[in-house]
C-alpha positions, 0 to 999 in steps of 0.5 A: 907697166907692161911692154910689146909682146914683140919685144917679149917674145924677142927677149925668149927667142920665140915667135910672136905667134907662140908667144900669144898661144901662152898667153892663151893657155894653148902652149906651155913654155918650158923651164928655160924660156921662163927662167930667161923671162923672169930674170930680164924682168925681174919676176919670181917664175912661181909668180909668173907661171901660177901668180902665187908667192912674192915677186923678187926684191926690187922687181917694182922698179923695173918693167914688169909683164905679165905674159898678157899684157898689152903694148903701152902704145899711143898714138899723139893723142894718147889714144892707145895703139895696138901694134898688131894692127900694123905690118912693118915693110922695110925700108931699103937705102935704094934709089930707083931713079926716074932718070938716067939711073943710080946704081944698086947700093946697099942691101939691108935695110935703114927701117921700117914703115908702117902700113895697116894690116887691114889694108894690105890685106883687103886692098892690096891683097898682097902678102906683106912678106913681099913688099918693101920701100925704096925712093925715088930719084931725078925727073923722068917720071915727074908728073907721075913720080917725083925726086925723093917720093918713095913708093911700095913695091910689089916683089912678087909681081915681076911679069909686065902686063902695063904699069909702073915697074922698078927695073934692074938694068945694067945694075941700075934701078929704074922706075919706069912705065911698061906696056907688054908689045906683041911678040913680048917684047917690053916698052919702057917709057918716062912721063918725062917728054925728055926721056924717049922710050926704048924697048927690050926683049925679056927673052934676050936683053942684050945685058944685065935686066931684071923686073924687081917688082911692081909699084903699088903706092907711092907717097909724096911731101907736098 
């Protein structure tokens, strides 16, 4: 039964990349990184490294890999799933209001979601590296945005032409819409009629304001 090549590579302290590059022939791990595996998955390391000689005593009643194996991931289904299709985004215990405000709390994330690979590349196009999740919270962008959607957010996009922004103000988070105004200044407006629009100067602020970063997806509970 094999395991994740993340797992594994986590297990030896390396890269999955330098990982799959054993796995291919095109680098050699040294002495230690095989002692380390062989002993966390009860293999021989003359079995491991050249496939000769007996694997240790009782190794078949532990998980046993092979530096190629494959991940034993299904989908609900049973279809198999390859992990390396996904990238992981991270999931922050943050709240970017769509109302008055929540304030910032919290800095590590809770976990991670799922995306796949081929459309954060192709459709997206953003580095993955630059993304993450956060919830929404209260009503000023009902319509658009809704109490407890959660929404992917494009850090490396903090320059406001028009759309939807998370916003840092006063040590709050807010989801808002802006429109870039002559002379730079920003609007920032609600889909929520209750909520009037106010308008900051980026240059000068008057106060603690910052644009956290673009929203690129949402997701709803229907």
């Amino acid at each position: 039964m094999g395991v994740p090549r993340i797992e594994a590579a986590n297990v030896v302290g390396v890269s999955l990349s330098t990982f799959q590059a054993w796995e291919a022939g095109e680098r050699e791990p040294d002495a230690t990184k095989i002692s380390i595996y062989a002993k966390k998955y009860g293999l021989a390391a003359d079995w491991l490294l050249f496939g000769e000689g007996e694997m240790r005593k009782g190794a078949t009643d532990k998980v046993t890999p092979s530096l190629g194996s494959k991940c034993p991931c299904h989908d609900t289904l049973g279809n198999p799933v390859d992990l390396e299709e996904f990238v992981f985004i991270p999931r922050y215990d943050l709240k970017a209001a769509a109302g008055h405000g929540a304030a910032v709390a919290g800095e590590k994330p809770i976990f991670s979601m799922s995306f796949r690979r081929y459309w954060i590349d192709n459709y997206l196009r953003i580095d993955p590296n630059n993304l993450s999740v956060l919830s929404v919270k209260g009503d000023s962008m009902e319509g658009v945005l809704n109490d407890r959607d959660v929404i992917l957010v494009n850090h490396a996009d903090t320059s406001p032409g028009a759309g939807l922004y998370v916003l840092r103000i006063e040590g709050d988070l807010l989801v808002k819409r802006v429109q870039k105004l002559p002379g730079g200044k920003l609007e920032i407006m609600s889909a929520n009629e209750a909520y009037r629009p106010f308008e900051i100067d980026p240059s000068n602020p008057g106060g603690d304001f910052a644009v956290v970063g673009r929203v690129v997806w949402f997701g709803r509970q229907l």
